[in-house]
PLY file of the C-alpha trace (Angstrom):
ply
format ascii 1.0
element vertex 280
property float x
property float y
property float z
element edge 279
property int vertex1
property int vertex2
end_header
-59.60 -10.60 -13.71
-55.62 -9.89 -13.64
-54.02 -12.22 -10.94
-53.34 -10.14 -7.33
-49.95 -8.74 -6.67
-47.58 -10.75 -4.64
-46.20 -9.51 -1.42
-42.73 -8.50 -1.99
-40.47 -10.31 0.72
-40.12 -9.48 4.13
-37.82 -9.69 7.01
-39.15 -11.79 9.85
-41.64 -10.16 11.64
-41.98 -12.58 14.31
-38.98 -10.46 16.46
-42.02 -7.73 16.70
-44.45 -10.43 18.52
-41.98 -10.62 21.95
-40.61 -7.20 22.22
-37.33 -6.82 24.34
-38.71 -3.17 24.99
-42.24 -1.61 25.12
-41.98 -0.14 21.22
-40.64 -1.11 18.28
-40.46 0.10 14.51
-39.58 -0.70 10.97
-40.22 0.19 7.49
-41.76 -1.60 4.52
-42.07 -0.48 0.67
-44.61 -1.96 -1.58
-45.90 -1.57 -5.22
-49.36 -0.33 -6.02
-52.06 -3.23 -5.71
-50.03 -5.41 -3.39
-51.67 -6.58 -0.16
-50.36 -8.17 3.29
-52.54 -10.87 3.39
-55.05 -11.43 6.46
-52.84 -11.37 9.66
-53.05 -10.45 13.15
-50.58 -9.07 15.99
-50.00 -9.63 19.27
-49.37 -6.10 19.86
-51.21 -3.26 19.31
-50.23 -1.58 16.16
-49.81 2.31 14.81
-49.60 1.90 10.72
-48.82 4.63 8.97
-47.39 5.23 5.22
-45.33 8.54 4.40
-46.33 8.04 0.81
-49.15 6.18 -0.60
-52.53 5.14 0.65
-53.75 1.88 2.82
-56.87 0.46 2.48
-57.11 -1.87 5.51
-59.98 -4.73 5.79
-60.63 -6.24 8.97
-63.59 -8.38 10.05
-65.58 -5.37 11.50
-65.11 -2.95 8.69
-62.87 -1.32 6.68
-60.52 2.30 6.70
-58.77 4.36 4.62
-55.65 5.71 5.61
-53.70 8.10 3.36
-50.59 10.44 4.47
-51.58 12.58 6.66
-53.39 9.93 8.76
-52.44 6.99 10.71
-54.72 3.92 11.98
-54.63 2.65 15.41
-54.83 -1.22 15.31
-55.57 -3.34 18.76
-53.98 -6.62 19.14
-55.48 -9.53 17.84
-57.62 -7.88 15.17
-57.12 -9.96 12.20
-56.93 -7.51 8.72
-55.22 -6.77 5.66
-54.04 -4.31 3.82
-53.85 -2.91 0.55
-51.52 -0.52 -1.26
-53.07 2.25 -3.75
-49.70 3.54 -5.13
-46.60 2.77 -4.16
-46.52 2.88 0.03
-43.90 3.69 2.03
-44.48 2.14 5.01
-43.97 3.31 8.74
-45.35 0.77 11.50
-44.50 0.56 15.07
-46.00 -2.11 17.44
-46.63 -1.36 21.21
-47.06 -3.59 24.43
-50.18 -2.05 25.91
-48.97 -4.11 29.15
-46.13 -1.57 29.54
-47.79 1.29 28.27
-51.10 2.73 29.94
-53.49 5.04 27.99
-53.60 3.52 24.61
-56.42 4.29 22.51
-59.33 1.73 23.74
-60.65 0.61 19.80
-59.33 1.07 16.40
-59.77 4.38 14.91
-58.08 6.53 12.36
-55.64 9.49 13.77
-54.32 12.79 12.88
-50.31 12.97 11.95
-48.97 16.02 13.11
-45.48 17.32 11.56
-44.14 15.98 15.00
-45.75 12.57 14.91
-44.60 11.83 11.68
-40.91 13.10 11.85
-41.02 10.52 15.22
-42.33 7.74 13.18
-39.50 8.05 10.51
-36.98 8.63 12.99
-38.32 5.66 14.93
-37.61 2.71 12.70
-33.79 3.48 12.90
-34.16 2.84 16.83
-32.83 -0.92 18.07
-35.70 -2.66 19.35
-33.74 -3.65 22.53
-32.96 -0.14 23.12
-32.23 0.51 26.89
-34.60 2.71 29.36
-33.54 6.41 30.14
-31.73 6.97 26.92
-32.61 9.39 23.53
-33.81 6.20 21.76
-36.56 5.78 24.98
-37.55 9.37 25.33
-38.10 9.57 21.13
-40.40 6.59 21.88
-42.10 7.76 24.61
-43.01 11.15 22.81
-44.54 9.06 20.54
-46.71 7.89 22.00
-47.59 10.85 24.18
-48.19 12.62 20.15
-50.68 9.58 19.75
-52.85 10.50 23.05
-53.42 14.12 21.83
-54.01 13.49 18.32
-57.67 13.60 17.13
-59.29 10.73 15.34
-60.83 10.55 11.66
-64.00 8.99 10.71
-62.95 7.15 7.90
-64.30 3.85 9.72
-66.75 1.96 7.40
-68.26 -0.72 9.76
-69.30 -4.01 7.83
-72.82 -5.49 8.71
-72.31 -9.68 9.51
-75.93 -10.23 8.46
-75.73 -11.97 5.07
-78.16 -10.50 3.67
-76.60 -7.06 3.49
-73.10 -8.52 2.31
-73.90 -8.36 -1.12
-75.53 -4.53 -1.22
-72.59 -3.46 0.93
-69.88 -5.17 -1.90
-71.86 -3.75 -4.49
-72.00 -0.37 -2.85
-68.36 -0.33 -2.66
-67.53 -1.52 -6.01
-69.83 1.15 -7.61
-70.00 3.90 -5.38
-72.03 5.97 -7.85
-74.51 3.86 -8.90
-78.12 5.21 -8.81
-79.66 2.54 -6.74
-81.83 3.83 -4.02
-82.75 1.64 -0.93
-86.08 0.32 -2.25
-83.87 -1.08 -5.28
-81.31 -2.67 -2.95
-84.31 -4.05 -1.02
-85.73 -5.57 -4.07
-82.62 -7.24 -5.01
-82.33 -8.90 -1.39
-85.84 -9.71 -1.77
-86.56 -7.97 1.84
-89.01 -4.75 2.38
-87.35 -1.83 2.55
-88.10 -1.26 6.37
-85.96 -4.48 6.83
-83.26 -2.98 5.31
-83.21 0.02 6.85
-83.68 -1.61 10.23
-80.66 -3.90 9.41
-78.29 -1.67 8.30
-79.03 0.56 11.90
-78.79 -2.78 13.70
-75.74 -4.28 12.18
-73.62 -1.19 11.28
-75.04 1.75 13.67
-75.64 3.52 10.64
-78.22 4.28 8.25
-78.11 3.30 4.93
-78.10 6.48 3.38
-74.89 7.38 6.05
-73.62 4.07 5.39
-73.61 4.66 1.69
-71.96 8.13 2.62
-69.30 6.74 4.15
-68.77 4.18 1.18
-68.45 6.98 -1.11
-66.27 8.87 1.22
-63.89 6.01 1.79
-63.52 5.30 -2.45
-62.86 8.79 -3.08
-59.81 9.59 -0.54
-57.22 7.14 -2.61
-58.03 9.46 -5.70
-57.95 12.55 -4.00
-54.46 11.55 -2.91
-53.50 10.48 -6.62
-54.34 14.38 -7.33
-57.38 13.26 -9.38
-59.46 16.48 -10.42
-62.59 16.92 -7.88
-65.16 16.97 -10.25
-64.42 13.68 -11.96
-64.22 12.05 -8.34
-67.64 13.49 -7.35
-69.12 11.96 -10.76
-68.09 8.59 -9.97
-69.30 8.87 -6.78
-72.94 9.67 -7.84
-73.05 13.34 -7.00
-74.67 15.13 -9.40
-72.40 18.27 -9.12
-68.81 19.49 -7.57
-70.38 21.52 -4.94
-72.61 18.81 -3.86
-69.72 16.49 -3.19
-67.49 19.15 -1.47
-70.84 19.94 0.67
-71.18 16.65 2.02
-66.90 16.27 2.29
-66.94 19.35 4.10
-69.94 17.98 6.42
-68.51 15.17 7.19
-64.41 15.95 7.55
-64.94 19.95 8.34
-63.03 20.91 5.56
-62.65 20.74 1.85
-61.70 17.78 -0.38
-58.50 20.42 -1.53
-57.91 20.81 2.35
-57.67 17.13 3.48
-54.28 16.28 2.37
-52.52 19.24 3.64
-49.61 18.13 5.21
-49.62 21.95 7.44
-52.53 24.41 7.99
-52.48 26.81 4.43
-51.09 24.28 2.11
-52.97 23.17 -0.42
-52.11 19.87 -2.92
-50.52 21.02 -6.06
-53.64 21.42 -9.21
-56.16 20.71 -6.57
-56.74 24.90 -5.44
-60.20 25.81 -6.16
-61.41 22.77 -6.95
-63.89 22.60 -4.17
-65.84 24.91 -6.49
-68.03 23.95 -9.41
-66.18 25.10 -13.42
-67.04 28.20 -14.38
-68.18 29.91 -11.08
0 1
1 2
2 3
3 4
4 5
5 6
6 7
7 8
8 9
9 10
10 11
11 12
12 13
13 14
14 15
15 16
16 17
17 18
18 19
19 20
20 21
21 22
22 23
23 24
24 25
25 26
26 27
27 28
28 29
29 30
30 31
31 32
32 33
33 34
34 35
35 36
36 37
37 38
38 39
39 40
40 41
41 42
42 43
43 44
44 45
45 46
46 47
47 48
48 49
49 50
50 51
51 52
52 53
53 54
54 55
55 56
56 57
57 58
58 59
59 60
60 61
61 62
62 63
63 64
64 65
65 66
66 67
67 68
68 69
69 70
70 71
71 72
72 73
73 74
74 75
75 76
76 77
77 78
78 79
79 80
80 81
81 82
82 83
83 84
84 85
85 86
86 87
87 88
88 89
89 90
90 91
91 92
92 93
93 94
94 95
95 96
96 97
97 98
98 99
99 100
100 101
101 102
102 103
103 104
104 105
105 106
106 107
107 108
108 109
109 110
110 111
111 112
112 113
113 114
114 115
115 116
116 117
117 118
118 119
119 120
120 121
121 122
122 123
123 124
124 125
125 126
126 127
127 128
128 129
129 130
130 131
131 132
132 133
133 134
134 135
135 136
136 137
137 138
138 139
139 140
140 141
141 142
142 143
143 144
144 145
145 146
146 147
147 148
148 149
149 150
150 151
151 152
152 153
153 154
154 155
155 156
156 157
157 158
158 159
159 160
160 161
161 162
162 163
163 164
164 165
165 166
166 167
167 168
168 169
169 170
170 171
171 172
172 173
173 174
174 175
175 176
176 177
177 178
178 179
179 180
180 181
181 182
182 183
183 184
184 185
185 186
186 187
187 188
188 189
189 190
190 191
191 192
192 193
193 194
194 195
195 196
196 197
197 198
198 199
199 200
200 201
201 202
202 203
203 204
204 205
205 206
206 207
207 208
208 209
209 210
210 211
211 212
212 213
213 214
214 215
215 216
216 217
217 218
218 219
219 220
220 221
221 222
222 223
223 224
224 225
225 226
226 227
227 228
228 229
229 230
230 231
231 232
232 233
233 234
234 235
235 236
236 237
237 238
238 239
239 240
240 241
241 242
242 243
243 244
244 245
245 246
246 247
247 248
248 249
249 250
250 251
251 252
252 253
253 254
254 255
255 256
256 257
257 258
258 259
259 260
260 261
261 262
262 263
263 264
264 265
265 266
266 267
267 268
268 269
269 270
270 271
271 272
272 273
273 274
274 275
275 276
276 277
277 278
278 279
């Protein structure tokens, strides 16, 4: 197994933990296959990347968040994060004590043109940047853009029961294998009514929907490399194209081509028509 990729350095991030005002910003780049490390902040945290996609771990569970999506972090929840390509970056931390109406849990938001031009613009403002100025009213729409923005369930919740650990690490290394629950069971040496019953218990999911979600959650870093549809939906475990842009479309609303629009119409370059088997 190749060694992990080191975290390139870093300012000090400790100026973020005691903010002199109720938002603050900056910017990090990193290579492909670099991670944080497992951290936690004392504020709550909006982590977004203008290029690249974030796979972010935490204790609970797991998202993915490409471009066009942003997640919503509370304080205190201990994660780490990934880099598939080369990320730029965007984070801002906020001090829910000074600002009411935050999201409630983690979750996985839209960014809107508007959000995201705020986001880049807001790493360039001084953290102890004075009330009732541009630099206060740019953060303040912010935020307002993170109230009305709808969230994404790209949330995989992980089960704490250790008996599913090692199904749910499998699942996710090889989304497309064949395994069906009975096999899974088997392995765990547990009925198969046990594991359904766990899975609902520990993860509020089946484990056909958790599964779902698995497969979901490994294809959105190559649909964001531009990888052709069809060879995603194979190593997924679908047995056709349409079948995987079915269950996309059931699950997002919209096609795999569709999901990394950056505006309504637009469609990834040599991903139109994709949704659709060859040859229809």
């Amino acid at each position: 197994m190749a060694a992990p990729i080191p975290p390139p350095l870093r300012g000090d991030r400790k100026r973020y933990d005691n903010l002199p005002a109720p938002m603050a910003a900056m910017e990090d780049n990193w290579p492909s296959g670099a991670s944080t490390g497992w951290h936690a902040h004392p504020k709550d945290q909006l982590l977004y990347a203008i290029a690249g996609v974030m796979l972010v771990e935490s204790d609970a569970g797991a998202w993915v968040v490409p471009p066009n999506r942003a997640l919503w972090l509370l304080a205190g929840v201990r994660h780490n994060v990934t880099m598939s390509g080369e990320v730029m970056m965007r984070t801002a931390y906020i001090d829910a004590s000074r600002v009411p109406d935050l999201p409630a849990q983690s979750c996985v938001i839209n960014v809107s043109p508007l959000l995201r031009a705020l986001l880049v613009e807001a790493v360039h403002v001084p953290i102890d940047y004075a009330p009732d100025t541009r630099d206060d009213r740019l953060m303040r729409l912010l935020i307002d853009e993170v109230r009305v923005s709808p969230t994404v369930p790209v949330h995989l919740p992980m089960p704490r029961d250790a008996r599913l650990k090692p199904i749910c690490d499998a699942l996710m290394r090889e989304p497309g294998s064949p395994a069906v629950a009975a096999d899974w069971a088997l392995r765990a040496r547990m009925g198969e009514r046990t594991l359904h019953r766990l899975f609902l218990a520990e993860t509020g999911m089946t484990f056909a929907q958790w599964r779902e979600q698995a497969r979901l959650l490994h294809a959105l870093p190559q649909l964001a490399r531009g990888d052709k549809v069809i060879d995603i939906a194979l190593a997924c475990g679908y047995a056709s194209q349409s079948a995987f842009t079915a269950m996309f479309r059931r699950h997002f609303g919209m096609p795999p081509s569709a999901f990394y629009r950056s505006e309504p119409g637009q469609e990834r370059d040599g991903q139109q028509d994709e949704d659709r088997d060859p040859g229809r």
